[in-house]
C-alpha positions in Angstrom: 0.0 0.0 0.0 1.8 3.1 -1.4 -1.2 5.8 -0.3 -3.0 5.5 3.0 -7.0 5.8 2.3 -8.6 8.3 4.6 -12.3 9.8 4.3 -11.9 13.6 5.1 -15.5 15.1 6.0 -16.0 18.6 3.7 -18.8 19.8 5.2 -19.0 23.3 5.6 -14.9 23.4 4.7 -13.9 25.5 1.9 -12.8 23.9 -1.2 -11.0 26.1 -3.8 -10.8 24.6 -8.1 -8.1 26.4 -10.0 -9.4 26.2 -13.7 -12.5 26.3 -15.7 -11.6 22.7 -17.8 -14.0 20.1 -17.4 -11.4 17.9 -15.1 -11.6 21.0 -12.7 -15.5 21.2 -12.5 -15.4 17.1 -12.2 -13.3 18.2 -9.1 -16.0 20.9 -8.3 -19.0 18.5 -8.1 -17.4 16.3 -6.1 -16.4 18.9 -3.0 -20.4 20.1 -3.5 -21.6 16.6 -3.5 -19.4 16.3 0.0 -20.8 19.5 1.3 -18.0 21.9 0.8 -17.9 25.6 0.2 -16.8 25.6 -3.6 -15.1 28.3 -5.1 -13.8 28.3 -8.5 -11.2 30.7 -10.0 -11.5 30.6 -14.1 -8.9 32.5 -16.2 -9.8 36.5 -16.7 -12.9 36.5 -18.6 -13.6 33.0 -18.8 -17.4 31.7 -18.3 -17.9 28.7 -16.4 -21.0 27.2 -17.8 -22.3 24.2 -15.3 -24.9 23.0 -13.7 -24.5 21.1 -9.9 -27.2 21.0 -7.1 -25.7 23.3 -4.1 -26.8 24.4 -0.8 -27.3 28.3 -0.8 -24.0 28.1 1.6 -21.8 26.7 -1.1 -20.6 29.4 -3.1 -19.3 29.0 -6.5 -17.6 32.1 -7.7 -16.2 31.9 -10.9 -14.9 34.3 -13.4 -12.0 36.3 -12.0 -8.7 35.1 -12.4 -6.3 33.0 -9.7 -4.7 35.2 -7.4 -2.3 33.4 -4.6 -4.0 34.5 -1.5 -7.5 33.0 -2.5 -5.8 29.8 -1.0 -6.4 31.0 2.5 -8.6 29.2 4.5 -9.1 26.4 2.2 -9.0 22.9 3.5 -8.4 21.8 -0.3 -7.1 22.6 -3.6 -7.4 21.3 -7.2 -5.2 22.5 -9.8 -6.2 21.7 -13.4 -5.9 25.0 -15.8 -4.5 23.0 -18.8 -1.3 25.0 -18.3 1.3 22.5 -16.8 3.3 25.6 -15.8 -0.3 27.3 -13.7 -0.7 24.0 -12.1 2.4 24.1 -10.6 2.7 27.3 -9.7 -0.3 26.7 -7.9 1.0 23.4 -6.2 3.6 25.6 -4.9 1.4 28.5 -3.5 -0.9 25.8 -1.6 2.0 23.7 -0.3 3.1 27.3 1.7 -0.1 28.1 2.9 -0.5 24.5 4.6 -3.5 23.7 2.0 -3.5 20.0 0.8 -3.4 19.7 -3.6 -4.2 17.9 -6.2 -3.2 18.8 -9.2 -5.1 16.9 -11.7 -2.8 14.4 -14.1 0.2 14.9 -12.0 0.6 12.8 -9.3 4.1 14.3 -8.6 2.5 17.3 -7.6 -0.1 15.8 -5.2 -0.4 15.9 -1.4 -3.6 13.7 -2.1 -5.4 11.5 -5.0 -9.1 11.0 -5.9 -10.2 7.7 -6.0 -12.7 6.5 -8.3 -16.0 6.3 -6.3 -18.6 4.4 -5.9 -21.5 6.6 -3.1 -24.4 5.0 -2.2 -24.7 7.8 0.7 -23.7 6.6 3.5 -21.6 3.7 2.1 -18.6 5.5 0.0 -16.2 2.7 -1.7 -13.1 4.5 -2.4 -10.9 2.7 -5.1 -7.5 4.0 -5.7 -4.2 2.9 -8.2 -1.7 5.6 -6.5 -2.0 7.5 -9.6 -0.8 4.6 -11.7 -4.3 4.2 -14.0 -7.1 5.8 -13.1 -8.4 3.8 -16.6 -7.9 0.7 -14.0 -9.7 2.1 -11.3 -12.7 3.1 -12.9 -12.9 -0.2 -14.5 -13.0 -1.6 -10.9 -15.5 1.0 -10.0 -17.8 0.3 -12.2 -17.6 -3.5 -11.1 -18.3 -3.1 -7.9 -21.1 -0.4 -8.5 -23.1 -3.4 -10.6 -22.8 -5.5 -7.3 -23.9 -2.9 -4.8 -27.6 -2.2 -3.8 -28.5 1.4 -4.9 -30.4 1.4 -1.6 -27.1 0.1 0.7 -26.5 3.8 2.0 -30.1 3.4 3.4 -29.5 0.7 5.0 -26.6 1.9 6.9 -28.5 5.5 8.0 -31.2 3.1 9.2 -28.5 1.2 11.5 -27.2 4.2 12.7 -30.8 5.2 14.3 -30.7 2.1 16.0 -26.9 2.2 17.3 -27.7 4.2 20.6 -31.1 2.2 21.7 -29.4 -1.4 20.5 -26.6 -0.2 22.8 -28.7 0.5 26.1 -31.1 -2.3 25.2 -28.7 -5.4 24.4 -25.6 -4.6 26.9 -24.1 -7.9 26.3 -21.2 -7.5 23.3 -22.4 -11.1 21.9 -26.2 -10.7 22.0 -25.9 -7.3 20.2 -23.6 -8.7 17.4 -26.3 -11.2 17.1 -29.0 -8.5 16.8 -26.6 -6.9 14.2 -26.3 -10.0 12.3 -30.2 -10.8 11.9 -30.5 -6.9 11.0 -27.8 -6.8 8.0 -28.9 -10.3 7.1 -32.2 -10.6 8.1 -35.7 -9.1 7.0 -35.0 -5.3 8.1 -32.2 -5.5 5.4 -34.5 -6.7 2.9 -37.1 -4.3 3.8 -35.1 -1.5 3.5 -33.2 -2.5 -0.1 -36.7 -2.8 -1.4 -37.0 0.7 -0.7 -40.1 -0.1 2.5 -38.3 2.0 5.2 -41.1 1.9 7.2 -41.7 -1.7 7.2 -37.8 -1.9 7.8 -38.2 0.2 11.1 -40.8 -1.7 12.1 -39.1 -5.4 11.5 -36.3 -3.4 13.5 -38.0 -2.9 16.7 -39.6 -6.3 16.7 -35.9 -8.0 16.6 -34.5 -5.5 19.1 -38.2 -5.9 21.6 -37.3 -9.7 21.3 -40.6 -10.8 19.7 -38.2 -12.9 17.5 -35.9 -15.8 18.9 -32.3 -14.5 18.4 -30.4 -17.9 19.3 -28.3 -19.0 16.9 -30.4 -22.2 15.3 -33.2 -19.2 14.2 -33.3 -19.3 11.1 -34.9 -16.4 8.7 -37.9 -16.9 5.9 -36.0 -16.9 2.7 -37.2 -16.0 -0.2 -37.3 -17.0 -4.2 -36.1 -14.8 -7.0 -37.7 -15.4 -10.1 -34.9 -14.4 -12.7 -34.6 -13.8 -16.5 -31.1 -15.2 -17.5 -31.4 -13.8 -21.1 -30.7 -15.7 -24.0 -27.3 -16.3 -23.1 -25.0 -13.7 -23.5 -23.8 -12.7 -19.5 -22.8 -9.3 -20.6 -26.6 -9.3 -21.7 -27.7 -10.2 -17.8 -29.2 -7.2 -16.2 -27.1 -5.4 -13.0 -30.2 -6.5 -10.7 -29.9 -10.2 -11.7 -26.0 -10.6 -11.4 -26.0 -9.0 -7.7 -29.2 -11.7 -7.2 -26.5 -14.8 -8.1 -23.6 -13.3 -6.5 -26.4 -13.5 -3.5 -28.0 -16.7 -4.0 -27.5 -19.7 -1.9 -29.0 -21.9 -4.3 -29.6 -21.4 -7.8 -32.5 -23.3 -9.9 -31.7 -23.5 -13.6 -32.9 -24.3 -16.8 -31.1 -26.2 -19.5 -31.2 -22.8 -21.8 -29.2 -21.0 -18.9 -25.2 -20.6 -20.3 -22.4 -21.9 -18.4 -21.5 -18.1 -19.0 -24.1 -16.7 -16.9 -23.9 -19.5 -14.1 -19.9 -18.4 -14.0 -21.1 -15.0 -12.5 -23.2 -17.0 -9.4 -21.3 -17.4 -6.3 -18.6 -20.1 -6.0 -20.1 -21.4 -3.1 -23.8 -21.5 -4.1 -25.7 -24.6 -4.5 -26.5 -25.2 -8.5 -29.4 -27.8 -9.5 -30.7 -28.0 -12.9 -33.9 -29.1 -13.6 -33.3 -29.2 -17.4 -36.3 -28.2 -19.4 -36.7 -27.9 -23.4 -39.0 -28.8 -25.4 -39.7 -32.8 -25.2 -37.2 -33.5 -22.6 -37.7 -32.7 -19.1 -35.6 -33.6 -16.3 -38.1 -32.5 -13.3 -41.7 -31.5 -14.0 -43.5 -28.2 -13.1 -45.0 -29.6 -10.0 -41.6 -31.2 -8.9 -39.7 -28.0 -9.4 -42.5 -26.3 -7.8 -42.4 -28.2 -4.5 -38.2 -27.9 -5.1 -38.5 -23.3 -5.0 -40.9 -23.8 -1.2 -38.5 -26.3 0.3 -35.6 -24.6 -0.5 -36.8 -21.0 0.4 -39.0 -22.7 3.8 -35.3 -23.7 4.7 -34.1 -19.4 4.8 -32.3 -19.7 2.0 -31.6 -16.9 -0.9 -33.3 -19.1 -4.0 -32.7 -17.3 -7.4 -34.6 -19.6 -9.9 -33.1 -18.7 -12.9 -34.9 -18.8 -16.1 -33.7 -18.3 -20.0 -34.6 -15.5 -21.7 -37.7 -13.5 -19.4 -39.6 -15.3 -17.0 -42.7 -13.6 -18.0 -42.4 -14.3 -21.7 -43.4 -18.7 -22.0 -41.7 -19.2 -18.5 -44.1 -20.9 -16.8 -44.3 -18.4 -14.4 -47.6 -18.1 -13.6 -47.3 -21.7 -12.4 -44.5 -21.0 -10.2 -46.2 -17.9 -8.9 -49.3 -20.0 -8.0 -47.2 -22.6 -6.1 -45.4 -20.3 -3.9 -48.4 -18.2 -3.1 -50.2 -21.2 -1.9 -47.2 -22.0 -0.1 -46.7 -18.1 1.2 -43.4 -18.0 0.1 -41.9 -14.5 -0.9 -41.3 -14.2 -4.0 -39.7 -11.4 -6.5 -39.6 -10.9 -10.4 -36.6 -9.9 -12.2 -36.7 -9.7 -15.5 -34.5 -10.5 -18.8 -34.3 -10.0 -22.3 -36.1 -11.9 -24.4 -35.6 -14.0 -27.6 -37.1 -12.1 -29.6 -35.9 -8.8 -28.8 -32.1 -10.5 -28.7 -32.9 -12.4 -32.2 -33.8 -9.3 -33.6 -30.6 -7.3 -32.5 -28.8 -10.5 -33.6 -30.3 -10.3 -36.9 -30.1 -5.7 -36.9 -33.6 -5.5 -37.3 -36.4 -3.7 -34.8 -39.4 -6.4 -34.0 -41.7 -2.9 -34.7 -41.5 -0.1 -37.6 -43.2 2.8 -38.3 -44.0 1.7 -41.4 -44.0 -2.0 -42.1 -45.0 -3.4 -38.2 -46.7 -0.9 -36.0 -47.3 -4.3 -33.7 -45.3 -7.6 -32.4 -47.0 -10.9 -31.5 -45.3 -13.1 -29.4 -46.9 -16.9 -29.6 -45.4 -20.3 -28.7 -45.8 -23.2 -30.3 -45.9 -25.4 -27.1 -48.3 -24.5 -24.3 -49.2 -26.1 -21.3 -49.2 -30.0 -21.8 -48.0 -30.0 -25.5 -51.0 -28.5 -26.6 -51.0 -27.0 -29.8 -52.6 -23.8 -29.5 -51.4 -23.0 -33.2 -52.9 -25.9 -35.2 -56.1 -25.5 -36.1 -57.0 -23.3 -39.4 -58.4 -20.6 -37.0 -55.6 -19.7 -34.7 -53.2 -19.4 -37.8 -55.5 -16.9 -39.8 -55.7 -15.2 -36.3 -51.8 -15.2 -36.2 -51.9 -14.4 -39.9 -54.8 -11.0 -39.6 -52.3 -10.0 -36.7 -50.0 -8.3 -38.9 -47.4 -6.7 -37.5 -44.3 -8.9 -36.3 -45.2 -12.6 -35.4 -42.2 -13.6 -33.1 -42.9 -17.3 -32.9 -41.3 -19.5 -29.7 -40.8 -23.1 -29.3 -41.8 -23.2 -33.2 -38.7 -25.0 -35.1 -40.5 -28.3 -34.8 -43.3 -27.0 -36.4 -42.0 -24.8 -38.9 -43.7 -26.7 -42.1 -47.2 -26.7 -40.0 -46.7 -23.1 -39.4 -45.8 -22.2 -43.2 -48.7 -23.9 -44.1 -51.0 -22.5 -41.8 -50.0 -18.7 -41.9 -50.0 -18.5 -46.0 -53.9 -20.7 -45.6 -54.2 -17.6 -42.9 -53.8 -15.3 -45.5 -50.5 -14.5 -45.5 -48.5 -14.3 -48.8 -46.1 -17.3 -49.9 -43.5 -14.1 -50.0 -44.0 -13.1 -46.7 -40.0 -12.2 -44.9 -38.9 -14.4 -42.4 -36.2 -15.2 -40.1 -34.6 -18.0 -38.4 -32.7 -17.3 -35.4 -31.3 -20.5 -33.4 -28.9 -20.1 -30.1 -29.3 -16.2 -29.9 -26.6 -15.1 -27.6 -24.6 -19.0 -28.0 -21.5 -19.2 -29.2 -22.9 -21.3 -32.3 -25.3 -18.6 -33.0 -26.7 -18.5 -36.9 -29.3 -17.0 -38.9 -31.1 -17.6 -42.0 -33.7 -15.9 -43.8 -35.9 -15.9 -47.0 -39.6 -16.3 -47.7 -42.4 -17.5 -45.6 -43.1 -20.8 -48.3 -39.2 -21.5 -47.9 -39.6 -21.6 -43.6 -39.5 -25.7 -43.7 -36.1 -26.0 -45.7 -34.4 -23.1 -44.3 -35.1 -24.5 -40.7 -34.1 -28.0 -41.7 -30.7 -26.9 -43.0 -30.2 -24.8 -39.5 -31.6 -27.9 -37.5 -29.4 -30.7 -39.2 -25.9 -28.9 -38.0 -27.5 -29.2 -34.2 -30.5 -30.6 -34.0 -31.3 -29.6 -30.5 -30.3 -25.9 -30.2 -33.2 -23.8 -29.3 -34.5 -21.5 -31.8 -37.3 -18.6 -32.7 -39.4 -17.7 -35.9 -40.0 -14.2 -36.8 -42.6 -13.9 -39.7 -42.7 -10.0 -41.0 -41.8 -7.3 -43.2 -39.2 -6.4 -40.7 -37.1 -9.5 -41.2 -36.6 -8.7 -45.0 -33.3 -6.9 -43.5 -32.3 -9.7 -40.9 -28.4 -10.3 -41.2 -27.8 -6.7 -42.8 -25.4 -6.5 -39.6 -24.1 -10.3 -39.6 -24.0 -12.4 -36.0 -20.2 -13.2 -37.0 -19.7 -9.7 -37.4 -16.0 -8.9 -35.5 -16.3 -7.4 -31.9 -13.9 -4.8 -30.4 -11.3 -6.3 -28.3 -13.2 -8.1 -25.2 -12.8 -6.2 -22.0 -12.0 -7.9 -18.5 -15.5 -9.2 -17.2 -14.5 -8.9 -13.9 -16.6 -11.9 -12.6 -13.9 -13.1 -10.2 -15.0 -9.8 -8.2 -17.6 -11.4 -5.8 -19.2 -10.1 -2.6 -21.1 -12.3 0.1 -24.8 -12.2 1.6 -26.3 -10.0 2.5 -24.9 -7.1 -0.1 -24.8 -9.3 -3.5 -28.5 -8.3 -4.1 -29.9 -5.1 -5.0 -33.9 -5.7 -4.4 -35.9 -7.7 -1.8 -39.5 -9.1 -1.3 -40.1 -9.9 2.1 -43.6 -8.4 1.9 -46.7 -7.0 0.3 -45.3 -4.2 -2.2 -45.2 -0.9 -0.7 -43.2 2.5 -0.1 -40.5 2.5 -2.7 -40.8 -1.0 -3.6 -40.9 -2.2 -7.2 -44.7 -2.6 -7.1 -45.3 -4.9 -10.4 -42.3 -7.2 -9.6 -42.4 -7.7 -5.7 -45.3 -9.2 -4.0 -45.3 -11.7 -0.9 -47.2 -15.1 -1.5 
């Protein structure tokens, strides 16, 4: 460790920013967001055009030109003029007044670096390199800021409300760690990352009145995350879902789920796969069903984990219904789609202003293999639609589908698409006309006849592969996955409840 890390509080203090570039307002914003008095000295006749949100106590007073004794009284300084000789004349001129600098770029000239930050209020994570790459540190940044709960710096004002009466009310050092414990661990922690700081209070007071067993065999309700994986790709996993399996103590997963997006989960949480596609299951809904409540009844973190979007021919309703009856929490997180990642596979939009003001999603395979798409009816519905028809599951029928859209009254000519392991690393496309659909999914299906694939049946698709799936990537940057944080702050968003305050309200409901 080449720089000791220290947190210095600025509020009130006087912070002075020598220059008008937009390093030296960076700087600025900063010492406001911290509370400090900011005053910034421009070159003569410079305007300093910015917006920041500021207390009417913290002045900003640009425009005149740097003068030597406007140092005095500062706590801080921040040189960055763009003149290499300004900066250091201005290093100098702080050094002998006793004010700490930073001169932005040049570390040699610094009593003191910026970190890159990551402020959740309360909670500041401070990363530093000593000046070696700040490219490196904001990298790291931005890793840990995906794995953080936007509500943690709640979380810790609410614990330091409680510090004085947990202090005369539990007296005993190893009781009150236990009460600390359940709190960060427990249901006031969920509360409150959900954004129900009432509810949080209350759970609070019930742990610390002892209307809940605080030995150590106690165990809390857990609770089941219902998660969209995507269709593949982990850099196309949303923020909320990877902090979900960086929480998780065991995760549920279909067959569709990458290897890729399981690497992200943490190392030591339980992984059972319950295998579903089409024809071939390896549990059935009712099994996997009575698999979520055990698991969850036993306080665990459960994050079933579900390709593409749970909401979109998931089965989710069926889960839902189990885990209600059950009164199991339960939360929805959701993922991309097939569809919307076969279309950005292939560069086309599912809708257009001109050609598909709509999108139909249908599936070939609903609830006990039953065809909802066979009879001569349900096609010409599919077919009067217009629009987009994004079809699911629908590979296996591709001939019956042909057949049934152009009797529908669709046209032979009709653009279509073929998109089979969107996001995979064997992803491929093909395209041509809707009377071609059987041979063109054939050909796809004989080089692996079990990769999963999706229809899309539209004018839109006349432009599919305009922006080719092999197209060459920029150079892969580090994923970072090997960054992992324990229970309770690898999750964002709780459910330990009904909905309420702040709480996502369509995807958070207690069963």
């Amino acid at each position: 460790m080449d720089s000791f890390p220290i947190f210095l509080p600025l509020t009130g203090s006087r912070v002075v920013v020598v220059g008008a570039t937009p390093a030296a307002l960076a700087k600025a914003r900063l010492a406001l967001k911290a509370g400090a008095q900011v005053t910034i000295l421009a070159p003569e006749g410079e305007d300093v055009t910015w917006e920041a949100d500021r207390a009417p106590n913290q002045p900003i007073l640009p425009g005149h030109a740097y003068r030597p004794v406007d140092l005095e009284g500062a706590r801080l300084a921040y040189a960055a003029t763009g003149s290499a000789e300004m900066d250091a004349m201005v290093a100098s001129e702080a050094r002998r007044r006793g004010v700490l600098i930073n001169v932005v770029d040049r570390p040699e000239l610094c009593d003191f670096l910026t970190p890159a930050i990551v402020d959740r209020g309360a909670v500041v994570v401070a990363i530093g390199t000593g000046g070696a790459s700040p490219v490196l540190a904001r990298r790291v940044r931005a890793a840990i800021d995906r794995l953080l709960p936007s509500r943690l710096g709640g979380l810790a004002t609410l614990a330091e409300g409680f510090r004085e009466a947990v202090a005369r009310a539990l007296p005993d050092g190893d009781t009150r760690r236990r009460f600390w414990e359940r709190f960060m661990d427990g249901e006031p922690a969920r509360a409150v990352l959900a954004g129900d700081t009432p509810r949080a209070r209350s759970l609070a007071l019930r742990l610390l009145n002892g209307t809940r067993e605080m030995d150590e065999d106690a165990e809390d309700p857990g609770v089941v995350h219902l998660v969209g994986a995507g269709p593949g790709d982990p850099e196309l996993l949303t923020i909320k879902a990877q902090r979900l399996l960086q929480d998780a103590d065991v995760i549920i997963h279909d067959d569709l789920v990458g290897e890729g997006v399981l690497d992200l989960a943490r190392r030591d949480a339980r992984r059972i796969s319950v295998g579903k596609r089409a024809g071939r299951h390896s549990m059935d809904q009712g099994a996997i069903g009575t698999l979520l409540v055990r698991e969850a009844k036993g306080g665990r973190v459960v994050v079933r984990l579900k390709g593409g979007d749970p909401a979109v021919f998931g089965r989710l309703s069926e889960e839902i219904a189990t885990l209600d009856a059950a009164r199991t929490p339960w939360t929805i997180v959701p993922g991309i789609t097939a569809a919307s990642a076969a279309a950005a596979t292939m560069g086309i939009p599912l809708t257009d202003r001109d050609h598909a003001q709509s999108v139909t999603f249908a599936t070939a395979h609903p609830r006990g293999d039953r065809a909802v798409n066979t009879g001569r009816d349900d096609w010409a519905a599919l077919a009067r639609a217009g629009g987009t028809l994004a079809l699911y599951m629908g590979l296996g029928r591709a001939r019956e589908a042909a057949q049934g859209l152009i009797s529908g009254g669709l046209s032979p000519e009709t653009p279509v698409a073929v998109a089979m392991d969107v996001g995979g690393a064997n992803q491929r496309i093909a395209k041509g006309a809707l009377m071609d659909l059987p041979s063109l999914v054939a050909d796809l299906r004989d080089r692996d006849p079990k990769a999963p694939g999706l229809l899309l049946v539209g004018e839109v698709a006349r432009a599919a592969g305009r922006i080719p799936a092999h197209r060459p990537a920029r150079a892969a940057q580090p994923s970072w996955t090997d960054l992992s944080f324990p229970a309770p702050f690898g999750a964002t968003d709780f459910s330990a409840g009904r909905p309420q305050g702040g709480a996502d309200p369509f995807y958070a409901r207690q069963g």
